[in-house]
VEXROSE-110565 format. One record per residue (C-alpha): x, y negated, z negated. Coordinates in steps of 0.05 Angstrom, whole numbers. Layout:
<atoms>
<atom><x>X</x><y>Y</y><z>Z</z></atom>
...
</atoms>
This chain:
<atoms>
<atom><x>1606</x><y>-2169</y><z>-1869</z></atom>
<atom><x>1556</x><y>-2117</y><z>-1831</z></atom>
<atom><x>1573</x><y>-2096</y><z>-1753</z></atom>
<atom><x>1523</x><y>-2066</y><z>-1724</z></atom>
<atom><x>1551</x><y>-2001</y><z>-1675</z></atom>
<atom><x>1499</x><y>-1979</y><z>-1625</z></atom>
<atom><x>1522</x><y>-1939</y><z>-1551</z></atom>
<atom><x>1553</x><y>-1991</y><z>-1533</z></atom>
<atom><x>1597</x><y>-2039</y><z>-1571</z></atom>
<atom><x>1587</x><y>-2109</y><z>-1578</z></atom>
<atom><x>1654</x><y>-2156</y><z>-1555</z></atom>
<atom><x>1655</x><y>-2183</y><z>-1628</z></atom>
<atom><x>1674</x><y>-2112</y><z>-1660</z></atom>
<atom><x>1723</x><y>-2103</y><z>-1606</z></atom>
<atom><x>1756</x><y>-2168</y><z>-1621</z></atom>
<atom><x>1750</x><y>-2169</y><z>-1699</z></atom>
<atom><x>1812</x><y>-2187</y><z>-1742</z></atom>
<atom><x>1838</x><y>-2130</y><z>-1769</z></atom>
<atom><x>1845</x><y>-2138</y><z>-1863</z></atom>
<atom><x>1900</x><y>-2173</y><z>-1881</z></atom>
<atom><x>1968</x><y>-2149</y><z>-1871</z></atom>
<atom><x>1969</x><y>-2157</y><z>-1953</z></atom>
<atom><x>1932</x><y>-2082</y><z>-1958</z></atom>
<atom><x>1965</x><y>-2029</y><z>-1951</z></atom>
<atom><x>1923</x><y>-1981</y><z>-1956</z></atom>
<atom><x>1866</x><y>-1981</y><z>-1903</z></atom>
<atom><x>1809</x><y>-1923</y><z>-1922</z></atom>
<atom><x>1759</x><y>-1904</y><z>-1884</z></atom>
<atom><x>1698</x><y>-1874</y><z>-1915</z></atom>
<atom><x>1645</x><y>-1824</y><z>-1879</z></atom>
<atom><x>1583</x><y>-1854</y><z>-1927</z></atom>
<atom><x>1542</x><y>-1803</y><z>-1898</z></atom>
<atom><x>1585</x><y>-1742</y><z>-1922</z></atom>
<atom><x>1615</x><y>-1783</y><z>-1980</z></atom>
<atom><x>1562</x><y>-1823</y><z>-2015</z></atom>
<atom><x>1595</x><y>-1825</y><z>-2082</z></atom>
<atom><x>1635</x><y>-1882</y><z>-2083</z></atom>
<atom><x>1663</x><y>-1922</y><z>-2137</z></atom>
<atom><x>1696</x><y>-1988</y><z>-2103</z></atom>
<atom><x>1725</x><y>-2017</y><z>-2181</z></atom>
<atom><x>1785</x><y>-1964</y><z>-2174</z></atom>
<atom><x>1816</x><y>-2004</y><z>-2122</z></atom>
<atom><x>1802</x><y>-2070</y><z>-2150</z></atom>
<atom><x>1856</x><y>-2115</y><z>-2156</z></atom>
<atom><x>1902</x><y>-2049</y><z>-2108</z></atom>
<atom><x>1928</x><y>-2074</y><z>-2042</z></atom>
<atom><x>1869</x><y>-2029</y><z>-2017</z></atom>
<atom><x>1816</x><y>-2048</y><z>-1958</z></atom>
<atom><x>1753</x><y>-2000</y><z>-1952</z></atom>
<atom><x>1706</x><y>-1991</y><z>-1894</z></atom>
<atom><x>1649</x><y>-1958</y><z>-1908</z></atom>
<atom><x>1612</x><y>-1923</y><z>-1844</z></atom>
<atom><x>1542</x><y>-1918</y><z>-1853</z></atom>
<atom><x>1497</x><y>-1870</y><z>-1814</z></atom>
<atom><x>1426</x><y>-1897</y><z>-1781</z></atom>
<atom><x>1387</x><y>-1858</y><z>-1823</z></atom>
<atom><x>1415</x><y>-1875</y><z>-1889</z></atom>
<atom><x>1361</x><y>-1936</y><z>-1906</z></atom>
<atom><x>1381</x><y>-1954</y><z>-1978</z></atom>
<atom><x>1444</x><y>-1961</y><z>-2023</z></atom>
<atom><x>1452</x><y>-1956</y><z>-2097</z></atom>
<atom><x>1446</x><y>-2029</y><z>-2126</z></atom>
<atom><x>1512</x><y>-2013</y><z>-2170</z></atom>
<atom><x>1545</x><y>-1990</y><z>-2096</z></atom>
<atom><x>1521</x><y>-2063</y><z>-2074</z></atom>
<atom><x>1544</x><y>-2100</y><z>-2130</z></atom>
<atom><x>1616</x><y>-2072</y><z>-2129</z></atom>
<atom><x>1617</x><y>-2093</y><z>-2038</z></atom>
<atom><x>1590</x><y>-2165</y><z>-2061</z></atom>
<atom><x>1654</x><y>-2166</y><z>-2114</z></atom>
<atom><x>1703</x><y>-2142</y><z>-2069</z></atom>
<atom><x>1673</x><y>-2163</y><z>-2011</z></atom>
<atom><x>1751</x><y>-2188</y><z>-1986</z></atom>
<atom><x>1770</x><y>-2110</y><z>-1993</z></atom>
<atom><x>1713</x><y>-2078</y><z>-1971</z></atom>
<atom><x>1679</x><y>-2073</y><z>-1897</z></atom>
<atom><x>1601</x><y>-2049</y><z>-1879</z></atom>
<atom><x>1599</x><y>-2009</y><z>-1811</z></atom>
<atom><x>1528</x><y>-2003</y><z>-1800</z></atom>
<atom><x>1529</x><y>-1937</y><z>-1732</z></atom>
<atom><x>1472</x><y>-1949</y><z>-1700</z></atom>
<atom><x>1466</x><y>-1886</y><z>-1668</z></atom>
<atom><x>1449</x><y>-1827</y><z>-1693</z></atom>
<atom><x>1467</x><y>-1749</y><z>-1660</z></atom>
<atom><x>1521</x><y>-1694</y><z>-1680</z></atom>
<atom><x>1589</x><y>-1733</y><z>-1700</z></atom>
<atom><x>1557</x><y>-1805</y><z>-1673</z></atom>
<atom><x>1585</x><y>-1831</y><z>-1744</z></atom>
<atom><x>1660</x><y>-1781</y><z>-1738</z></atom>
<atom><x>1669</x><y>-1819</y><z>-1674</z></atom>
<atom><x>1651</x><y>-1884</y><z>-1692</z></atom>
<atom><x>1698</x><y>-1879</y><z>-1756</z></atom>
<atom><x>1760</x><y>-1845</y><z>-1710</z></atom>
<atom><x>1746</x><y>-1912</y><z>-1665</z></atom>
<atom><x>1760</x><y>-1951</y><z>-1725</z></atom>
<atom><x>1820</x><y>-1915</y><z>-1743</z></atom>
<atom><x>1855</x><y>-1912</y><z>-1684</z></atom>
<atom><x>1847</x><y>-1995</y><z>-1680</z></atom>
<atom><x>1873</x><y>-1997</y><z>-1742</z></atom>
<atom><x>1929</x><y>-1948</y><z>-1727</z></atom>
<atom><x>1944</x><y>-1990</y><z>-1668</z></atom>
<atom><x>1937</x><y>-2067</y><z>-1694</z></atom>
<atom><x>1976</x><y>-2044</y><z>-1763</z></atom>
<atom><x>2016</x><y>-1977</y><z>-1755</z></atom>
<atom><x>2058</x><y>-1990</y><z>-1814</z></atom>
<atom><x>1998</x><y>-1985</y><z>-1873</z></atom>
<atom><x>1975</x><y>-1920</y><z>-1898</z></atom>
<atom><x>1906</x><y>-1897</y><z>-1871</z></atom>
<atom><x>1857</x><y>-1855</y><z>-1903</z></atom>
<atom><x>1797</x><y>-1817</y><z>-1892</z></atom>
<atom><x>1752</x><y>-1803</y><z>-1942</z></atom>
<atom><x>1703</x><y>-1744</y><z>-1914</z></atom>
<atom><x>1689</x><y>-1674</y><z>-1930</z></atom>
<atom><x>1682</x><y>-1663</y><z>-1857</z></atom>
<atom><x>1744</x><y>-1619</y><z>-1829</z></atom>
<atom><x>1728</x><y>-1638</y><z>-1762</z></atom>
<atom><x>1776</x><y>-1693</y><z>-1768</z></atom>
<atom><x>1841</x><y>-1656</y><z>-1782</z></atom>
<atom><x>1869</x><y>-1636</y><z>-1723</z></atom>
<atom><x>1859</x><y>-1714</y><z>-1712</z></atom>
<atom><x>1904</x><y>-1731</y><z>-1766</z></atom>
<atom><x>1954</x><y>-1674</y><z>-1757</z></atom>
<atom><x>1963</x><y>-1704</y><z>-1684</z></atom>
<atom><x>1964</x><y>-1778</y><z>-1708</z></atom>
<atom><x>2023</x><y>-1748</y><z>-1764</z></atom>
<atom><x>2055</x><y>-1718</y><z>-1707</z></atom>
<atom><x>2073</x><y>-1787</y><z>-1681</z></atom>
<atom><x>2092</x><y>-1809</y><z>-1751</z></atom>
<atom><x>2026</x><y>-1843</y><z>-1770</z></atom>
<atom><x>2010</x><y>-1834</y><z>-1856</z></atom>
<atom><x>1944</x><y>-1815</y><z>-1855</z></atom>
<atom><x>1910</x><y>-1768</y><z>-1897</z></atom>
<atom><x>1845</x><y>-1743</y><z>-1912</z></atom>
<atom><x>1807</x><y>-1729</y><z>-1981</z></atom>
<atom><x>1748</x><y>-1695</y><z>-2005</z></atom>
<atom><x>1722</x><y>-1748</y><z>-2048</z></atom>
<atom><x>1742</x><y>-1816</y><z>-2056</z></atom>
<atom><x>1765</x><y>-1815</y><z>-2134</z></atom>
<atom><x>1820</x><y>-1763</y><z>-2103</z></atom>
<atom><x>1855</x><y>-1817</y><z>-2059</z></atom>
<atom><x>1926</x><y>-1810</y><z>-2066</z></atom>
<atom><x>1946</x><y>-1868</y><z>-2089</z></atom>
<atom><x>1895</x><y>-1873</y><z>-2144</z></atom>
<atom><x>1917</x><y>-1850</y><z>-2206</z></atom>
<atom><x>1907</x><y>-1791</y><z>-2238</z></atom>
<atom><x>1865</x><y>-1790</y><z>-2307</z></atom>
<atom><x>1909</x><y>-1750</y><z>-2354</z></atom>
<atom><x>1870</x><y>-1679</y><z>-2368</z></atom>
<atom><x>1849</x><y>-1678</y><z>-2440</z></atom>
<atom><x>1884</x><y>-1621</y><z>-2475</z></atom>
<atom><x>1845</x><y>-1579</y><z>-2521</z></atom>
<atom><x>1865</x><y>-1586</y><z>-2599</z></atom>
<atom><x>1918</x><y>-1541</y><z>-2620</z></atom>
<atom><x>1892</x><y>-1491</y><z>-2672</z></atom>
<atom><x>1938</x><y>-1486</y><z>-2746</z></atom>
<atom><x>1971</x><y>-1434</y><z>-2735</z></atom>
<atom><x>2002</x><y>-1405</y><z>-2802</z></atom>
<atom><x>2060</x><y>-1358</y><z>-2797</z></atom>
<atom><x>2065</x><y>-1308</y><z>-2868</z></atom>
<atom><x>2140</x><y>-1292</y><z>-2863</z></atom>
<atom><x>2153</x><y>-1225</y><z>-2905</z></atom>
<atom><x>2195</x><y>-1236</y><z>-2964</z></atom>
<atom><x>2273</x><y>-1239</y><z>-2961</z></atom>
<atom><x>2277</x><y>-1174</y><z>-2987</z></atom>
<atom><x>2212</x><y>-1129</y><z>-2948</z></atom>
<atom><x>2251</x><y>-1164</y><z>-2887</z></atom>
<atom><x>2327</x><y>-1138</y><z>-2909</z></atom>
<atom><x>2295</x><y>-1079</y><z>-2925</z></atom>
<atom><x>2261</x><y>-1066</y><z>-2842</z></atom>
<atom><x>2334</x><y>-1085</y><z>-2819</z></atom>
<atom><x>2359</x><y>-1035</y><z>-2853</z></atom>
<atom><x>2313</x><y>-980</y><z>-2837</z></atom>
<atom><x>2316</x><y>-1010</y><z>-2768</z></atom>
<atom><x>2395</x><y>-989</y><z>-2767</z></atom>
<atom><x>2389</x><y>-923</y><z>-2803</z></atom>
<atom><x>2340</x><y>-894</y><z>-2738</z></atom>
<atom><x>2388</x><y>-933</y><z>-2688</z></atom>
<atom><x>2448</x><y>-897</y><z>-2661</z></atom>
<atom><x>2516</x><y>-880</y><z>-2699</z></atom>
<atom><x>2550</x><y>-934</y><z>-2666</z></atom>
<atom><x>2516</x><y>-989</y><z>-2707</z></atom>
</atoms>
């Protein structure tokens, strides 16, 4: 599905049916600031992406379209058809806050490097809204976490000193000690 966003906005995005009340998860990514995007880790999640892309940005990576055509119930296309400082920040807080209001139990997040929306969320978490937002969108919260490889452990052989060198140090060790021992 594409929805075009221009100034104004067009009665069919303000009455759109909001996903299904089966995700619960509803992300939200800034393409523009977040470009690198892999849609298979929430395949098969209770998960529903929209993806907000900028005026300027003219082409997509053909494995980027594959994965929207596969999961095209999960995943939205936001097309902003303006352009400016934060034309594409506002257009995805718009989305948000419909969200927010049409489904307030799901979990919302934001997927932008932009910081510019935090004291958004920090007033929408104020009135008990989950919503968080994340760097990049492999670090979404409820996307598991690849276990980090651990380096090999190196052999490490211990030479103990014979019985008797180490009877022999104890000794020596109480003859310096004090008298009491």
């Amino acid at each position: 599905r594409r929805r075009s966003v221009g100034t104004a906005l067009p009665e069919t995005i303000l009455s759109r049916p909001m996903p299904s009340d089966a995700f619960v998860h509803l992300v939200f990514v800034d393409f523009a600031n977040v470009s690198d995007i892999d849609l298979a880790l929430v395949e098969n999640r209770p998960v529903h992406v929209t993806l907000l892309i900028g005026k300027n940005q003219k082409k997509l990576d053909l494995a980027l379209v594959r994965q929207i055509h596969r999961l095209a119930t999960q995943v939205e296309l936001v097309e902003v058809g303006a352009s400016g400082h934060n034309a594409l920040d506002l257009t995805l807080a718009f989305y948000l806050g419909q969200a927010v209001q049409q489904r307030s139990a799901a979990e919302f997040h934001i997927v932008s490097k932009d910081r510019d929306f935090d004291p958004m969320i920090g007033h929408l978490v104020g009135r008990s809204v989950k919503v968080s937002r994340c760097e990049a969108f492999h670090l979404l919260p409820f996307l598991p976490r690849p276990k980090p490889i651990a380096p090999p452990k190196k052999a490490s052989v211990a030479i103990a000193d014979p019985p008797q060198d180490r009877l022999n140090k104890l000794i020596e060790s109480f003859k310096k000690g004090p008298a009491h021992r």
